[in-house]
C-alpha positions as CSV (number, residue, x, y, z in Angstrom):
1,X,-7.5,-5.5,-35.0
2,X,-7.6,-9.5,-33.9
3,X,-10.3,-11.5,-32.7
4,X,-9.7,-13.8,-30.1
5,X,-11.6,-16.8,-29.0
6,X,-13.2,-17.7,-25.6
7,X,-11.1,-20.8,-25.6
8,X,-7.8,-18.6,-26.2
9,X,-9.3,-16.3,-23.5
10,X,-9.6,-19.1,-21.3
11,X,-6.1,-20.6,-21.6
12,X,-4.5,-16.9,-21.5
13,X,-6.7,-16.5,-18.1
14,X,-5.3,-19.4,-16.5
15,X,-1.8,-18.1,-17.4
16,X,-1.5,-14.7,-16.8
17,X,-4.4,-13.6,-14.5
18,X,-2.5,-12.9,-11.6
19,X,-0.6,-10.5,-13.2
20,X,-2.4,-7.8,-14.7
21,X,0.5,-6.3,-16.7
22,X,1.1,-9.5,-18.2
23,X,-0.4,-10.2,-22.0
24,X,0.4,-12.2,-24.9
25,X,2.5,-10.7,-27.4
26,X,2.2,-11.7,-31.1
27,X,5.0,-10.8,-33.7
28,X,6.2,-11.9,-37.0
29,X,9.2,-12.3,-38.0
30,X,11.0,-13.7,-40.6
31,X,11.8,-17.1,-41.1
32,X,9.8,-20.4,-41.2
33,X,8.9,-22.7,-44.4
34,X,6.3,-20.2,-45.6
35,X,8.9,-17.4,-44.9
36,X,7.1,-15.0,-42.3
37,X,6.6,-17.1,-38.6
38,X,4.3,-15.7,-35.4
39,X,6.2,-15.5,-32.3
40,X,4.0,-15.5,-29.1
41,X,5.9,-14.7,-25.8
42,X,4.0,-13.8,-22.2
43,X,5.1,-10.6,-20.6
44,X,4.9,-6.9,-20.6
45,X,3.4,-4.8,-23.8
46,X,6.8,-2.9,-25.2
47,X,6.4,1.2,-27.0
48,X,4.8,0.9,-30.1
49,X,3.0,-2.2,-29.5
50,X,-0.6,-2.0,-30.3
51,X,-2.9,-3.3,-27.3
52,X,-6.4,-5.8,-27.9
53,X,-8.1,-5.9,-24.2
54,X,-11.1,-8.1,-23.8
55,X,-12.3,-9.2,-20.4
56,X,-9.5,-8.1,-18.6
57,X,-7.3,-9.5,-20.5
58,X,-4.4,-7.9,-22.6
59,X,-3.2,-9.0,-26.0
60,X,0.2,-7.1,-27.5
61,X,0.0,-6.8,-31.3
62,X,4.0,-5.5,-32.2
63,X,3.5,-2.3,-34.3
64,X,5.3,-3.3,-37.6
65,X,3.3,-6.7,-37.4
66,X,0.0,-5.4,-37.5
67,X,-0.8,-4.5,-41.1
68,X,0.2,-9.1,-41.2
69,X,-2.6,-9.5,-38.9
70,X,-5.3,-7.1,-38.8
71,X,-8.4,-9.5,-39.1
72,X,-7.0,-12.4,-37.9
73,X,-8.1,-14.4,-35.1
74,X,-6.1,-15.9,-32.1
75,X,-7.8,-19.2,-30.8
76,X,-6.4,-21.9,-28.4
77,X,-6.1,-25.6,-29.5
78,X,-5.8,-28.3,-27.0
79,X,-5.9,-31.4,-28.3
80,X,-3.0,-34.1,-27.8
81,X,-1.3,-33.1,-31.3
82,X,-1.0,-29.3,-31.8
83,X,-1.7,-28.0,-28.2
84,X,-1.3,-24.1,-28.1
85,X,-2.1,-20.8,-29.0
86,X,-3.0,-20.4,-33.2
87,X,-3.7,-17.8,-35.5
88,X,-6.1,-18.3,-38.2
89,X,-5.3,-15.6,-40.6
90,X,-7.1,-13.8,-43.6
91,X,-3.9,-12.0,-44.7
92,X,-1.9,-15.6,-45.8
93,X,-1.8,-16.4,-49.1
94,X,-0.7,-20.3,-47.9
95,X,0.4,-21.5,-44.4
96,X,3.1,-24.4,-43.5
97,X,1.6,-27.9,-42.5
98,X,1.9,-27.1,-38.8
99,X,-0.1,-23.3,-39.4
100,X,3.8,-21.5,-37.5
101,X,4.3,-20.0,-40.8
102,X,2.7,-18.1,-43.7
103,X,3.3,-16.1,-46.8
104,X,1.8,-12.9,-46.9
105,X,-0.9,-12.3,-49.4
106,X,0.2,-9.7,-52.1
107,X,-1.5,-6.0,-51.4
């Protein structure tokens, strides 16, 4: 499904560790300059939601977003411009200046 990072593992740890039902969950929706965007909220997994565990960690991928990001990879950025979680994704056919946004590669 995704990949994910030891540095996005890291920062996820820090977060959410205490609470074991707690994960990152990555959408798309529409919007953005590219025209599809990633949402990435903390909380609970919701039905339908595909799950990525790796080292005790949970990772929520929303059912009708997975087909946008099977193969990508979640990593964790924290430099002083651009700090947070980013998705590095083979499925984008071009991205926004700031990576929140893409355009889906034609199938």
């Amino acid at each position: 499904m995704i990949k994910v990072t030891e540095n996005a593992l890291r920062q996820l740890h820090a977060i959410a560790a205490p609470n074991l039902e707690t994960g990152l969950r990555i959408a798309v929706g529409k919007g953005g300059c590219s025209g599809l965007h990633y949402e990435m909220t903390l909380g609970a997994g919701r039905a339908g939601d595909e799950v990525v565990e790796r080292d005790g960690l949970r990772f929520f991928i929303e059912g009708a977003s997975v087909e946008f990001l099977r193969g990508a990879t979640l990593d964790y950025n924290d430099a002083l411009t651009g700090a947070g979680f980013q998705i590095v994704n083979p499925n984008a056919a071009r991205t926004c200046g700031c990576g929140s946004s893409f355009e889906p590669a034609k199938q």
